[in-house]
TORVEXRO-546365 format. One line per field, with one value per residue (C-alpha): residue number from 1; residue in three letters; x, y, z. Coordinates in steps of 0.02 Angstrom, whole numbers. Example, Ala and Ser with C-alpha at 12.3 -4.5 7.8 and 13.67 -1.06 7.14 Angstrom:
% TORVEXRO-546365
k: 1 2
r: ALA SER
x: 615 684
y: -225 -53
z: 390 357
This chain:
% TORVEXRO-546365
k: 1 2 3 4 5 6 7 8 9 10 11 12 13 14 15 16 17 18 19 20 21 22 23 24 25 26 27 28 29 30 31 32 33 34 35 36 37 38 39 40 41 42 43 44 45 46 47 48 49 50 51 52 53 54 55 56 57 58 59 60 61 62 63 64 65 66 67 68 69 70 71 72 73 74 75 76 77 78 79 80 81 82 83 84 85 86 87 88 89 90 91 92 93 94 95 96 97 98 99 100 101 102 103 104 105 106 107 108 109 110 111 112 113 114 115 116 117 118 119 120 121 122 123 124 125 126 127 128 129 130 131 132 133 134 135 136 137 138 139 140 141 142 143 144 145 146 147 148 149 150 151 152 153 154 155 156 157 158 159 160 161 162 163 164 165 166 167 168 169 170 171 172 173 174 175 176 177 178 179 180 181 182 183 184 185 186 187 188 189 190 191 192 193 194 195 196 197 198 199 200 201 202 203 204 205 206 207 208 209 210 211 212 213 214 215 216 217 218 219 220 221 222 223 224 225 226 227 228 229 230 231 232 233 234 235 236 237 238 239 240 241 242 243 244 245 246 247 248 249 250 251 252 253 254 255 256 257 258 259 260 261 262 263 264 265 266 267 268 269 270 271 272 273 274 275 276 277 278 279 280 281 282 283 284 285 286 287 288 289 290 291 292 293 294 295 296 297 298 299 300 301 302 303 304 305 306 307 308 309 310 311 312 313 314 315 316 317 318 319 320 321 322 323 324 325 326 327 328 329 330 331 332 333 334 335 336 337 338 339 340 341 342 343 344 345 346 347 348 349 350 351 352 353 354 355 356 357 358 359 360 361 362 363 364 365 366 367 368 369 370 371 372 373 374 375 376 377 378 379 380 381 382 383 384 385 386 387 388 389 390 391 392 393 394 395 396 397 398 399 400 401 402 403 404 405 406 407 408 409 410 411 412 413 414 415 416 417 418 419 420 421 422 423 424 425 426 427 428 429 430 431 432 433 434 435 436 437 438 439 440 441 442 443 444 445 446 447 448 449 450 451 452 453 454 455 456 457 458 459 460 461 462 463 464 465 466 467 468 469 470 471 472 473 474 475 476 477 478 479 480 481 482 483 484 485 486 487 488 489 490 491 492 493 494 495 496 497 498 499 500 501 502 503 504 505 506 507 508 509 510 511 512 513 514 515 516 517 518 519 520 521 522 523 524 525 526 527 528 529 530 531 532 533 534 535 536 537 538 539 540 541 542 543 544 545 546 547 548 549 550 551 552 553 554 555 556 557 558 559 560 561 562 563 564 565 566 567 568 569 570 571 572 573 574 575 576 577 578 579 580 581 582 583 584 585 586 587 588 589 590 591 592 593 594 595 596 597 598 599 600 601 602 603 604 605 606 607 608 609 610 611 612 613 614 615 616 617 618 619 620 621 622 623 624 625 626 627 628 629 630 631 632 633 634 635 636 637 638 639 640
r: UNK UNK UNK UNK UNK UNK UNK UNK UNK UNK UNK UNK UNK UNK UNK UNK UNK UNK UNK UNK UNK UNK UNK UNK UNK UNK UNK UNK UNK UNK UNK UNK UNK UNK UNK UNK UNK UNK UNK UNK UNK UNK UNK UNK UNK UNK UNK UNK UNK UNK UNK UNK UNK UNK UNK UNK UNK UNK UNK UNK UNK UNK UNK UNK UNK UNK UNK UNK UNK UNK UNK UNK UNK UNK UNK UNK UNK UNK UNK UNK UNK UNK UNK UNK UNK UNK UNK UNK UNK UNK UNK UNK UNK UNK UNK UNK UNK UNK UNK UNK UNK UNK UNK UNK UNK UNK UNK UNK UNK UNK UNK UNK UNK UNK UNK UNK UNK UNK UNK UNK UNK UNK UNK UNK UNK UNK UNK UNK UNK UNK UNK UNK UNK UNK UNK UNK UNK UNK UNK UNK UNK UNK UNK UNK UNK UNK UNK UNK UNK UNK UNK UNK UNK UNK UNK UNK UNK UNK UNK UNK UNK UNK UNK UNK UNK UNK UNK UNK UNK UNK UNK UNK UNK UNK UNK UNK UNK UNK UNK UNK UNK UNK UNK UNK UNK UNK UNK UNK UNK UNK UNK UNK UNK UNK UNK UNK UNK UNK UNK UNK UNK UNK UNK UNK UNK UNK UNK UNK UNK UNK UNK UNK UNK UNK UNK UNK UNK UNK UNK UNK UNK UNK UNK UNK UNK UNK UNK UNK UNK UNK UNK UNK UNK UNK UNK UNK UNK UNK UNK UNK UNK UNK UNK UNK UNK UNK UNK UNK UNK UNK UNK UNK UNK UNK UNK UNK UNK UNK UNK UNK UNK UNK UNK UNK UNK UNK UNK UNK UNK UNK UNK UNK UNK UNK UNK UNK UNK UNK UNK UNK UNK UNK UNK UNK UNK UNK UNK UNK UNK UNK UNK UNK UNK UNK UNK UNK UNK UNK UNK UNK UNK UNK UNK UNK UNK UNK UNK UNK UNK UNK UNK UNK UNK UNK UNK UNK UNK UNK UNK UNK UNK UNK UNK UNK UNK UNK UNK UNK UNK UNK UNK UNK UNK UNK UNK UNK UNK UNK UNK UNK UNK UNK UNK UNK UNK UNK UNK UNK UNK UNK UNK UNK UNK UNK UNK UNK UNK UNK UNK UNK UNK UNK UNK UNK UNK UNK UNK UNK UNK UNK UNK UNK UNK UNK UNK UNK UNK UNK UNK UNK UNK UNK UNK UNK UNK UNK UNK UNK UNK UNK UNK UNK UNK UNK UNK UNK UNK UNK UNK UNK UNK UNK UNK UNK UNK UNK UNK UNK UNK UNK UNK UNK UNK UNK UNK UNK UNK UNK UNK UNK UNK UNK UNK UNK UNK UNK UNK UNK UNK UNK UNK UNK UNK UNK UNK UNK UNK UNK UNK UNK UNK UNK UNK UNK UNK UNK UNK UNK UNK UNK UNK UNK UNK UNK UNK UNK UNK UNK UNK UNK UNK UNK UNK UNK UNK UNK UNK UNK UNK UNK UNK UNK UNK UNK UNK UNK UNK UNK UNK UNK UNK UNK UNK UNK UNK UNK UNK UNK UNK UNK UNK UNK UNK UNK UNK UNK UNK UNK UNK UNK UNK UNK UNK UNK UNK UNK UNK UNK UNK UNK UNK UNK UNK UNK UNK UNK UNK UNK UNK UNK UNK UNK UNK UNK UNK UNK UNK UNK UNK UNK UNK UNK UNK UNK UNK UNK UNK UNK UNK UNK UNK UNK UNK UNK UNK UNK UNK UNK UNK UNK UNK UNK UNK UNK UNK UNK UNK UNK UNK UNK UNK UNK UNK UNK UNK UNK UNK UNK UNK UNK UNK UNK UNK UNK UNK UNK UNK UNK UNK UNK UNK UNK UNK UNK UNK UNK UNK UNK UNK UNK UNK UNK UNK UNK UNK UNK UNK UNK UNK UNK UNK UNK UNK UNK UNK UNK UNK UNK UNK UNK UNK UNK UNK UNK UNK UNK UNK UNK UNK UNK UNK UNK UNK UNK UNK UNK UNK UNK UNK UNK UNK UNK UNK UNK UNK UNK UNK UNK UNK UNK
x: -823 -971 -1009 -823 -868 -1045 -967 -844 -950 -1072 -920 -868 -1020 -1028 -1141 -1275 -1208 -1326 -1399 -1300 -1392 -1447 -1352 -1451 -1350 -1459 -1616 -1705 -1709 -1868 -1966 -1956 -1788 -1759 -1592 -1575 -1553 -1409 -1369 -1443 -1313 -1429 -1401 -1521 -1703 -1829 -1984 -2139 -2262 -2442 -2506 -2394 -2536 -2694 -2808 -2727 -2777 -2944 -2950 -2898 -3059 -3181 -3127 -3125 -3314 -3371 -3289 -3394 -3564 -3530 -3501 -3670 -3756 -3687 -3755 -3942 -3939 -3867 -4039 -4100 -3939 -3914 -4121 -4028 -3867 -3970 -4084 -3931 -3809 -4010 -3983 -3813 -3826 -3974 -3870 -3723 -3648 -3633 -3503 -3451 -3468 -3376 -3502 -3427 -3477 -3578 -3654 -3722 -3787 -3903 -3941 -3985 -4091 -4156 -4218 -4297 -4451 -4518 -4446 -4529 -4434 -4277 -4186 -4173 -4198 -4020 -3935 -3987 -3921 -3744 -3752 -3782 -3665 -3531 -3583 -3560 -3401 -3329 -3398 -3343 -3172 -3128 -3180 -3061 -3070 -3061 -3220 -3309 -3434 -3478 -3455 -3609 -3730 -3681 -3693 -3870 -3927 -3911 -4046 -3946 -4111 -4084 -3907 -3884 -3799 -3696 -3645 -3587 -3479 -3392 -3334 -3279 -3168 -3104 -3068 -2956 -2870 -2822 -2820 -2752 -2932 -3030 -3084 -3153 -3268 -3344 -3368 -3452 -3562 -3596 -3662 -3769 -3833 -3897 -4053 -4046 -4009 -4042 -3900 -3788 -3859 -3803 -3624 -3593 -3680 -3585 -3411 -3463 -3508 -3322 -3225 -3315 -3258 -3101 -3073 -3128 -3003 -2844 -2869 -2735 -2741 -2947 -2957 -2856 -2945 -3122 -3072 -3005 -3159 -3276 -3157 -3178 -3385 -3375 -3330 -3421 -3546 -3630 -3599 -3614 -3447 -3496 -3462 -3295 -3283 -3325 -3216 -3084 -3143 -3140 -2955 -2890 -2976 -2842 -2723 -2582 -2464 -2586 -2740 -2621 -2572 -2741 -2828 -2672 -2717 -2898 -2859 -2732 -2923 -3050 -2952 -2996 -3191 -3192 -3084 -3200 -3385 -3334 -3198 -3237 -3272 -3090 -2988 -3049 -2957 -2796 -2795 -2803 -2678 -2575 -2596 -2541 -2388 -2346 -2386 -2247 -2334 -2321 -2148 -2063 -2098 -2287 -2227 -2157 -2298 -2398 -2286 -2300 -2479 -2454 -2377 -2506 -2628 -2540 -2532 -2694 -2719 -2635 -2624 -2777 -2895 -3081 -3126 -2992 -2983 -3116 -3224 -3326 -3482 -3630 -3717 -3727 -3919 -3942 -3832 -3934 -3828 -3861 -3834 -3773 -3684 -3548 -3653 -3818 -3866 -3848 -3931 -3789 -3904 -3787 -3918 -3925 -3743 -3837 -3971 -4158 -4310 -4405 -4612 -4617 -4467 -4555 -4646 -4495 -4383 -4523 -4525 -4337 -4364 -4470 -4320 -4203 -4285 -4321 -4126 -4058 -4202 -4223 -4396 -4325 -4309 -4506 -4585 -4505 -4559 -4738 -4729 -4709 -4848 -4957 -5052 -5026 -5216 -5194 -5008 -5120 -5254 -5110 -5018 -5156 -5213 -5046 -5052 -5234 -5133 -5114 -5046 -5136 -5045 -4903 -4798 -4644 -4687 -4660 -4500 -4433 -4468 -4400 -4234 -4198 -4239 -4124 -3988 -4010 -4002 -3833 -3738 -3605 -3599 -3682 -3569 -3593 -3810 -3791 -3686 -3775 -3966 -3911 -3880 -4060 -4167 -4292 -4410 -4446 -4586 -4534 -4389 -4496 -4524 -4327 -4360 -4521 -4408 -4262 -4395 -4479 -4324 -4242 -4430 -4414 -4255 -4269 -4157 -4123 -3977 -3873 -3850 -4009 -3973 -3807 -3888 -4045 -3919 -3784 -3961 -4020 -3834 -3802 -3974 -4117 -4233 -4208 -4204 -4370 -4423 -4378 -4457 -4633 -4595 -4588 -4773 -4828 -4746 -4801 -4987 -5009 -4886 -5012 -5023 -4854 -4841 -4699 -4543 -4564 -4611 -4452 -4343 -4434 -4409 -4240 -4220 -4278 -4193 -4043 -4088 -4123 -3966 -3856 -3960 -3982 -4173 -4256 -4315 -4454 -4534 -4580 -4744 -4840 -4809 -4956 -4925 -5100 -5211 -5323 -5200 -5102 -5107 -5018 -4921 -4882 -4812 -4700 -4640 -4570 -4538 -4392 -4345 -4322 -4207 -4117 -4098 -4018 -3885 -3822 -3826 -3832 -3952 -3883 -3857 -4035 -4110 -4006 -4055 -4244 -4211 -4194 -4307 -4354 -4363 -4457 -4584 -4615 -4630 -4772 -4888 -4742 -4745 -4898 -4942 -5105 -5213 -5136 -5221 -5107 -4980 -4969 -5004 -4835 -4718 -4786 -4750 -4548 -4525 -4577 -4463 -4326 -4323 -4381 -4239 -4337 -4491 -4421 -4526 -4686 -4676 -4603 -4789 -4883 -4806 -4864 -5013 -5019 -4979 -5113 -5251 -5210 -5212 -5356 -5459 -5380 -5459 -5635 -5641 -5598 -5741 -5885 -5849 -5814 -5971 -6062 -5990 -6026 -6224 -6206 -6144 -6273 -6421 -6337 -6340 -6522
y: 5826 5788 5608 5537 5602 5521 5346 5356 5396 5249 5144 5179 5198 5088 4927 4926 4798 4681 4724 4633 4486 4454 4339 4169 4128 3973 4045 4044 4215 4325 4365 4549 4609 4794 4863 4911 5093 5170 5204 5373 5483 5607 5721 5672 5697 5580 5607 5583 5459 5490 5352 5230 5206 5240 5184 4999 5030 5096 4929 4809 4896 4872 4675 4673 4739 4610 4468 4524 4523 4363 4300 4393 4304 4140 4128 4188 4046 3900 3825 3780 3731 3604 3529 3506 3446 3332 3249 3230 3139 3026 2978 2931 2854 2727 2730 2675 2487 2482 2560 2633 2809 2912 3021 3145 3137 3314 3276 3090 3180 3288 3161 3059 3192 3233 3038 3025 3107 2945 2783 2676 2790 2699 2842 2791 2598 2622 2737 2614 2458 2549 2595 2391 2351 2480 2415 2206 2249 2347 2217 2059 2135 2175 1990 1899 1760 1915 2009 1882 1906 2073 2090 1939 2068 2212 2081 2054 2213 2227 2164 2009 1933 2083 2085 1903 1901 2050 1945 1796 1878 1977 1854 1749 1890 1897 1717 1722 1864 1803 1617 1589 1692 1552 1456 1647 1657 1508 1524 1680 1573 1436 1569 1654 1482 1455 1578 1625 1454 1528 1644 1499 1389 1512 1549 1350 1336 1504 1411 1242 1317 1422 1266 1183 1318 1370 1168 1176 1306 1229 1366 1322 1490 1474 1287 1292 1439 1372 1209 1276 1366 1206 1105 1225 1240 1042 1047 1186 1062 1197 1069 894 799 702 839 838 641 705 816 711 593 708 774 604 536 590 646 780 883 1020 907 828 949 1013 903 860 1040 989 838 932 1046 935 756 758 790 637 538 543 559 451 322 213 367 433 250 238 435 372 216 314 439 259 208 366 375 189 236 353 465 630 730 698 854 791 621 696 807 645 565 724 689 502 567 693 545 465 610 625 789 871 1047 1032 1016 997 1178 1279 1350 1506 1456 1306 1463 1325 1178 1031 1010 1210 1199 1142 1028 1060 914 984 864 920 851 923 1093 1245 1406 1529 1675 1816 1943 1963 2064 2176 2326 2300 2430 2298 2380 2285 2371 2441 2298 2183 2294 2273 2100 2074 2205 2080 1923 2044 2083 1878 1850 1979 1980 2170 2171 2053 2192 2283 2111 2082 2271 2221 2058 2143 2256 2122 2070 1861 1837 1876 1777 1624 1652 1652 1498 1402 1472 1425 1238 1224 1236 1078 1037 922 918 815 937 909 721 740 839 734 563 664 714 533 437 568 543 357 360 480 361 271 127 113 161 345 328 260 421 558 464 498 690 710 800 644 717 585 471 481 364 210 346 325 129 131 236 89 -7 69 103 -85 -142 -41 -92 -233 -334 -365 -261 -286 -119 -100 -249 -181 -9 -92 -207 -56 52 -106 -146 50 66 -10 135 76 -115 -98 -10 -148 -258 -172 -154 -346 -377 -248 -280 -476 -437 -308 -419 -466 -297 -280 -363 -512 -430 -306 -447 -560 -396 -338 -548 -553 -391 -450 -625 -520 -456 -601 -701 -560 -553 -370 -402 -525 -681 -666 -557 -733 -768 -657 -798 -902 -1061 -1147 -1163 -1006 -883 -893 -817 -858 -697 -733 -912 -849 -712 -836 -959 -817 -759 -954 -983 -813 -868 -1028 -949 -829 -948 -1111 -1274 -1343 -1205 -1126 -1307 -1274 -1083 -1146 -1275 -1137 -1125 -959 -954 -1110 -1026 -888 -997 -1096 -1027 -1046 -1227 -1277 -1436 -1383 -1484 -1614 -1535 -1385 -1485 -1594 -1419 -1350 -1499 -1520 -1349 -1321 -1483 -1424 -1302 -1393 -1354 -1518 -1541 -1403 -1511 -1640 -1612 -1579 -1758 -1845 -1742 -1818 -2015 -1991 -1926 -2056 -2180 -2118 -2138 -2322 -2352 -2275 -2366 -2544 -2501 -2445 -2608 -2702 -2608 -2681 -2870 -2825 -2740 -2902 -3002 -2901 -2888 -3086 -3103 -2989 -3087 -3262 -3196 -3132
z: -2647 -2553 -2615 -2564 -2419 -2396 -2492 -2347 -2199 -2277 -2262 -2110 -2013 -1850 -1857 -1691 -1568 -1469 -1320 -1171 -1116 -947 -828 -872 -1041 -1047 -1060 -1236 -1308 -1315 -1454 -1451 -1412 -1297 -1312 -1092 -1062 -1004 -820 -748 -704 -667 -794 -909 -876 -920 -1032 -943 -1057 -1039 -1162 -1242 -1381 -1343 -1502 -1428 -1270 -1339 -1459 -1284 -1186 -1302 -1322 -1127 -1129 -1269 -1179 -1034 -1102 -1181 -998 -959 -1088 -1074 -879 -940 -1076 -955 -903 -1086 -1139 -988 -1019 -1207 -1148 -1033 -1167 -1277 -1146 -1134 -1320 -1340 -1173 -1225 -1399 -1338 -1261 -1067 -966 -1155 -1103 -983 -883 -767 -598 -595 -743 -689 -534 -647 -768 -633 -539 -732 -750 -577 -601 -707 -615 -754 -904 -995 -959 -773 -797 -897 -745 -633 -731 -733 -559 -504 -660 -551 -381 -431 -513 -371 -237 -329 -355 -161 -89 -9 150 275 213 113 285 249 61 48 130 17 -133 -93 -42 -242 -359 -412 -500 -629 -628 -616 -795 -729 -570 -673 -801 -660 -553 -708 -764 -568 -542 -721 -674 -511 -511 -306 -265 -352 -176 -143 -261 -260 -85 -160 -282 -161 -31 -173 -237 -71 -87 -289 -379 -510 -507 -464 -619 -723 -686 -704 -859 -936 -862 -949 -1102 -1087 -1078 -1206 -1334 -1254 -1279 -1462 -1481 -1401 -1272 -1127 -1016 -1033 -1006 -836 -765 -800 -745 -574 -560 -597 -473 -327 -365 -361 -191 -143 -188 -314 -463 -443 -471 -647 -744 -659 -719 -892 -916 -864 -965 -1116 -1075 -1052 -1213 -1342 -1211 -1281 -1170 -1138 -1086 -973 -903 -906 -818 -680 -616 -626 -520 -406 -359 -366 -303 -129 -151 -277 -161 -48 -110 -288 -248 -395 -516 -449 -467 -646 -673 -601 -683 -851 -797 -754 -924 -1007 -923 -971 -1143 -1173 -1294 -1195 -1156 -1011 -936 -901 -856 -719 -700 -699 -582 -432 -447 -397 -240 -197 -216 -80 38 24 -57 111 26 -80 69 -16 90 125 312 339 173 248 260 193 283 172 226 156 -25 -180 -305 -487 -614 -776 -872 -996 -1162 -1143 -1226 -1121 -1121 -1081 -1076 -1145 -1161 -996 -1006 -1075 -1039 -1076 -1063 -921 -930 -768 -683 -542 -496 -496 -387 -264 -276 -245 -92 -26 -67 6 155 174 148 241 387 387 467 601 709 668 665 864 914 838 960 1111 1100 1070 1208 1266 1199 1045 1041 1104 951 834 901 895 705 635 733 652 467 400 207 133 -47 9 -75 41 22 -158 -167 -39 -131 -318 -201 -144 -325 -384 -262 -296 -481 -500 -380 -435 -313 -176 -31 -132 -132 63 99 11 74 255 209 149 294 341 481 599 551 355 393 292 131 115 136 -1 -133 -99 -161 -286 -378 -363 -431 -591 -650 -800 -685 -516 -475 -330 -280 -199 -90 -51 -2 108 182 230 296 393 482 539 650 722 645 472 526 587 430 306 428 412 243 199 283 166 8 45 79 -76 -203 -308 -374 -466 -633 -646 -681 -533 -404 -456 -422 -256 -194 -241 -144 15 -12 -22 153 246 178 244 427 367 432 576 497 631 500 416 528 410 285 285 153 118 -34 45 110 -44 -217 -383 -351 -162 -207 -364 -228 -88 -235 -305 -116 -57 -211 -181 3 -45 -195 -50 83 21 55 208 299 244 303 453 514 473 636 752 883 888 671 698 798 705 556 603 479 340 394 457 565 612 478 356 199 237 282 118 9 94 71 -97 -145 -47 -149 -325 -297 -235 -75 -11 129 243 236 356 510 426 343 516 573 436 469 660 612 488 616 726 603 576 749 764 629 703 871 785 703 862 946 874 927 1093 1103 1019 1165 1317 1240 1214 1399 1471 1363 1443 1620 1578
């Protein structure tokens, strides 16, 4: 009877129920579940627990202790493991690309600390690069017009010579990503250029070379962006504006929507510099842009495009001013110009980006402390504290030590005769040469070196050019300096003119023929002109030979005939046309004659009839002389 019994208690034995949850049903559930205890009534006493389970407790000690020591231990190893954790971060920081691994700022301070007990080590050459690779970045990316000011400072206080690659490639990647900040930055460039050309040079020629191959590539985003930034160093005057022609030239060429478009932009930047430094250059543009929108082979979109531009032509580039308001930081006289063309091969230097182990690092940072201090003036305020405590004797010696310096190379001479040939040669017409020759820095007294190199450079063409007369005639008309110059200039040019060779003496007469047919000069200058067989030289006659025929295409025969009759020209021609002895009289109306200038020999040949006249009379009365002399001694005899 017992195992019904059991079956049936089995059966009917009550399943546990779930502990009753607590009030936040929405909760997730623990991982170990507790059933709660039941309220104390107080009739049930409760056991007292002295140790739950102590070999746990024991096994939670003992891994307390051992974490512990391992604490210990770690803090009496940390010295040789940071020396190892310092030469590793060394390796894979000389291993690795620049700015390609994240250094935490506790641990640069160490590695830095670490790599300053050898200066000359790579290990600190490389720290230092990414500190001024850091410092660029962060300065070229918080210019604007407010603080451009102060930021130039700061800019310089940083070796640019070293980081001049560094410099470039920052403000490039600025300017594209924020196109309205271009006049900013070159601004930037144009202030930089001023004392480090070199740095300048380079970020044209790495912008060139960009649009060349973002052009080669059908580039659009690249092509604008460099173009802006080549428009705004234009007239910064950093680049000179015929790279701007070329690439305008080049755009309008085989002209598609995107060149168009392309180069409206470009025109929209650089129009009012060209407008007024290149007026020809800038015509020719808009005629082409004229004849592409007659063409009709572009959308209408850049028609209209085309079109707007017209119209902002005719305002006068109002809001595309050549400077904009606040950036106008650079004196003309102070800005160097350089003339990269768009064709020529260019050495974009990209391995300056980059860090190299320099043997000479030392030595060059003290250089460019020197540069800085010359740029920035820091030992303005040392060298004035040094003045005062000098005594007035020893100012006195000093004065007159750096009056008794004299340069004898010429070397300002020089650079100032290579910067006006230059100027000369990349003008367009001549109203550009006559504007950019009266920006050069002449000191006074060099005012006939301008006037020599006028000269010079009309002489060496093949052929007379009239763009050199155009140019001495402009100089001659706007003041008396440079009137006076071509003046002295014609006496000496006539007195050493047998030492050019043919070609060179036709140009340099038709030059000054030029002059004196346009008034430009005094034709009182003429009484250094002596026409007889012995003050005159083969070379000397084929020189007023070309400037007498020059003189009569510009002004013509009767009116050249005419200006010769006036009687203060007259008077300083005398030794042109001489009356003093009839063998130099009969030399000079033989040779105006043979050259067909015959008409201006008038007077001398009335001279030579009277004198002609004279003689006969002359010779009439000394034959009449003798019989009256035969009479009175007959007469005298008689009376005898």
């Amino acid at each position: 009877m017992s195992s019904p019994i059991d079956t049936d208690g089995a059966q009917n034995k009550r399943k546990r129920s779930r502990s009753p949850s607590p009030k936040n049903d929405g909760a997730p559930p623990t991982s170990r579940r507790r059933s709660y205890s039941p309220p104390s009534n107080g009739l049930v006493e409760r056991q007292k627990v002295v140790d739950a389970d102590p070999k746990r407790r024991a096994e939670r000690e003992r891994q307390l202790a051992a974490r512990v020591a391992a604490m210990e231990l770690e803090k009496s190893d940390k010295p040789k493991e940071k020396e190892f954790d310092a030469q590793a971060e060394f390796a894979k920081l000389l291993g690795s690309r620049s700015g390609g691994v994240y250094i935490p700022p506790a641990r640069a301070r160490a590695l830095e600390a670490e790599a300053a007990k050898d200066k000359s080590s790579p290990e600190y050459q490389r720290i230092t690069w990414d500190a001024l690779r850091k410092s660029i970045t962060g300065i070229v990316n918080r210019v604007n017009i407010v603080n451009i000011k102060q930021v130039v400072p700061e800019l310089f206080s940083e070796n640019l010579v070293r980081g001049r690659g560094l410099f470039a490639r920052s403000v490039m990647k600025a300017q594209a990503a924020s196109l309205p900040f271009t006049p900013v930055f070159a601004a930037l460039v144009a202030i930089i250029n001023t004392k480090l050309p070199q740095v300048g040079e380079l970020v044209l020629i790495r912008l060139i070379s960009q649009f060349r191959r973002s052009f080669r590539r059908n580039d659009k985003i690249v092509c604008h962006s460099t173009t802006t930034f080549i428009a705004h160093l234009v007239n910064q005057s950093v680049a000179h504006e015929i790279v701007a022609l070329q690439i305008f030239m080049l755009l309008l060429e085989h002209p598609t929507d995107d060149s168009i478009e392309i180069a409206v932009g470009f025109m929209r930047e650089v129009g009012a510099f060209l407008t007024e430094n290149s007026p020809k250059g800038n015509t020719f543009v808009f005629e082409r842009f004229r004849a592409v929108l007659n063409e009709g082979t572009i959308s209408q979109r850049v028609q209209y495009m085309i079109e707007v531009l017209m119209q902002v032509r005719k305002d006068k580039f109002k809001d595309n001013p050549i400077l904009p308001e606040g950036l106008d930081l650079v004196d003309e006289d102070e800005q160097i110009t350089h003339q990269i063309t768009l064709e020529e091969e260019l050495q974009v230097q990209e391995g300056l980006n980059i860090f190299k182990f320099d043997p000479g690092y030392l030595e060059n940072e003290e250089k460019y402390k020197s540069i800085k201090a010359e740029i920035l003036g820091e030992d303005s305020d040392e060298e004035s504290g040094s003045d005062e405590e000098s005594s007035d004797d020893d100012e006195d010696e000093v004065a007159e030590t750096k009056e008794g310096i004299e340069d004898r190379t010429e070397t300002n001479l020089v650079n100032l005769r290579r910067v006006i040939y230059l100027t000369i040669m990349n003008a367009l017409n001549y109203e550009e040469a006559v504007h950019k020759l009266l920006k050069v820095q002449i000191q006074e007294g060099q005012e006939i070196e301008l006037v020599n190199m006028i000269i010079e450079c009309c002489s060496q063409e093949r052929s007379y050019s009239t763009f050199y007369g155009l140019i001495g005639e402009r100089f001659s008309k706007l003041n008396r300096i440079w009137t006076e110059c071509f003046e002295h200039a014609f006496g000496n040019y006539y007195t050493t003119i047998h030492r050019y060779e043919t070609n060179r003496l036709r140009n340099i007469a038709r030059f000054f023929g030029h002059l004196f047919a346009t008034d430009a000069i005094s034709w009182v200058v003429f009484e250094c002109v002596k026409l007889n067989e012995d003050d005159t030289t083969s070379s000397s006659r084929i020189f007023i030979k070309i400037l007498m025929n020059e003189m009569m295409e510009s002004m013509g025969l009767k009116t050249l005939a005419e200006r010769f009759k006036d009687p203060e020209i007259k008077h300083s021609c005398e030794a042109m046309f001489p009356t003093d002895v009839p063998k130099n009289t009969r030399f000079a109306i033989n040779y105006f004659t043979s050259i067909g200038l015959g008409i201006i020999t008038e007077d001398m040949r009335e001279y030579l009839k009277v004198l002609s006249n004279f003689s006969d009379t002359k010779v009439g009365a000394d034959h009449l002389l003798p019989e009256c002399t035969a009479t009175h001694h007959g007469a005298t005899k008689g009376y005898a």
